[in-house]
C-alpha positions as CSV (number, residue, x, y, z in Angstrom):
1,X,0.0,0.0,0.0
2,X,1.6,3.0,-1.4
3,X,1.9,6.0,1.7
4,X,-0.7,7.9,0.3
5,X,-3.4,5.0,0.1
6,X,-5.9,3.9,2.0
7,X,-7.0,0.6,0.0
8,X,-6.0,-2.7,-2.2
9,X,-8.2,-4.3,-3.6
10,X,-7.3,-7.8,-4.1
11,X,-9.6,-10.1,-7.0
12,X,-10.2,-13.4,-6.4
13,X,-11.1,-15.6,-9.1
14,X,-13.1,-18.6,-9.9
15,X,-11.5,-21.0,-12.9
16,X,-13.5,-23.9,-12.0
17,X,-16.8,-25.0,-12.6
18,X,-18.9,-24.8,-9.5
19,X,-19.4,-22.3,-6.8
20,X,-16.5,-20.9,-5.3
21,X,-16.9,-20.0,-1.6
22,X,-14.1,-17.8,0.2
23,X,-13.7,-16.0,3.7
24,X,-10.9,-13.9,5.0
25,X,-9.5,-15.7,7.6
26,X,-7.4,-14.1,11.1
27,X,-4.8,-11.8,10.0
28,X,-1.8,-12.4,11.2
29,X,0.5,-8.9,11.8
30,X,3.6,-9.2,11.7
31,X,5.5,-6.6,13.7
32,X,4.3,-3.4,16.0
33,X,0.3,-3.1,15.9
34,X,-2.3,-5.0,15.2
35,X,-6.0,-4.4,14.4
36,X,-4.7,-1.6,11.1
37,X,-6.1,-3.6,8.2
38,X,-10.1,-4.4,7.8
39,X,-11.5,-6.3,4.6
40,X,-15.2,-5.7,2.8
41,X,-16.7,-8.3,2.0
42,X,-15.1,-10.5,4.3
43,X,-16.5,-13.8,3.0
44,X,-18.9,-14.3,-0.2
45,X,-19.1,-16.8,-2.9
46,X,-18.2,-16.5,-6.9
47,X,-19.7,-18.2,-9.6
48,X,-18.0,-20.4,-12.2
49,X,-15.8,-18.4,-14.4
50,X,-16.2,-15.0,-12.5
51,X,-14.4,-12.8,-10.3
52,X,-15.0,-10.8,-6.9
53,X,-12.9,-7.5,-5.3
54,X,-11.9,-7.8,-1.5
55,X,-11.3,-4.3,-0.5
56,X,-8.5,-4.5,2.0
57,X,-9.0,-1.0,4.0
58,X,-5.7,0.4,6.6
59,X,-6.9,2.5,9.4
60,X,-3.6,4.6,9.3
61,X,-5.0,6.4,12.7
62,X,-3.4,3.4,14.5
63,X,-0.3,3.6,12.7
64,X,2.2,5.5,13.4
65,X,5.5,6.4,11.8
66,X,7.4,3.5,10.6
67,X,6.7,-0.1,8.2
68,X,4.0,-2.3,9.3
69,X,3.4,-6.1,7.6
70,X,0.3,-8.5,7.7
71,X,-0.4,-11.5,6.3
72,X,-4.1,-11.8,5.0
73,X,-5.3,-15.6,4.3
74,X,-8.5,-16.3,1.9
75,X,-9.5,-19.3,2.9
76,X,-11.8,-21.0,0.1
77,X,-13.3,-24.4,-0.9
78,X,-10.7,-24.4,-3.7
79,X,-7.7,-23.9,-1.1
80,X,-5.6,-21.2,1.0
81,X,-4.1,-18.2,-0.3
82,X,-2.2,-15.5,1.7
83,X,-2.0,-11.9,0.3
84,X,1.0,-10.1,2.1
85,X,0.0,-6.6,3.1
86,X,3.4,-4.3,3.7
87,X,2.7,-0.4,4.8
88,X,5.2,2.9,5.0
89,X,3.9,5.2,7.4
90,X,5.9,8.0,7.5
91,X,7.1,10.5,9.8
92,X,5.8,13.8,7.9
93,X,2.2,12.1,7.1
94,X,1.1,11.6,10.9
């Protein structure tokens, strides 16, 4: 997430032929705070041959200056993906 953004939208797409169901599972932060990142829709399903957006959202009001990581799992009938979510805060923006 680039220091002026507040959102990443991550896709998450459905190559098979049945439903595909997904939920974000726990995030796991990495180092200094936890309880920054927030995802909408945080579970849903996706037809066959379609895609959906997960908005990942940083509450940079519980940041403060310095890098922040987290790792994000979807967590679908298909399998386990993690998306690894890395944030600058700087000094100057806070």
């Amino acid at each position: 997430v680039r220091r002026s953004q507040t959102e990443a939208d991550v896709v998450i797409s459905n190559t098979g032929t049945g439903t595909l169901t997904y939920s974000i599972g726990d995030i796991q932060y990495g180092w200094r705070a936890s309880d920054w990142l927030s995802s909408e829709p945080a579970s849903g399903s996706v037809g066959a041959g379609e895609d959906v957006t997960v908005t990942l959202t940083v509450d940079r009001s519980k940041l403060r200056a310095g890098f922040y990581g987290a790792r994000v799992p979807i967590v679908t009938n298909g399998g386990t993906e993690e998306v690894l979510i890395i944030v600058f805060d700087p000094v100057f923006d806070n």
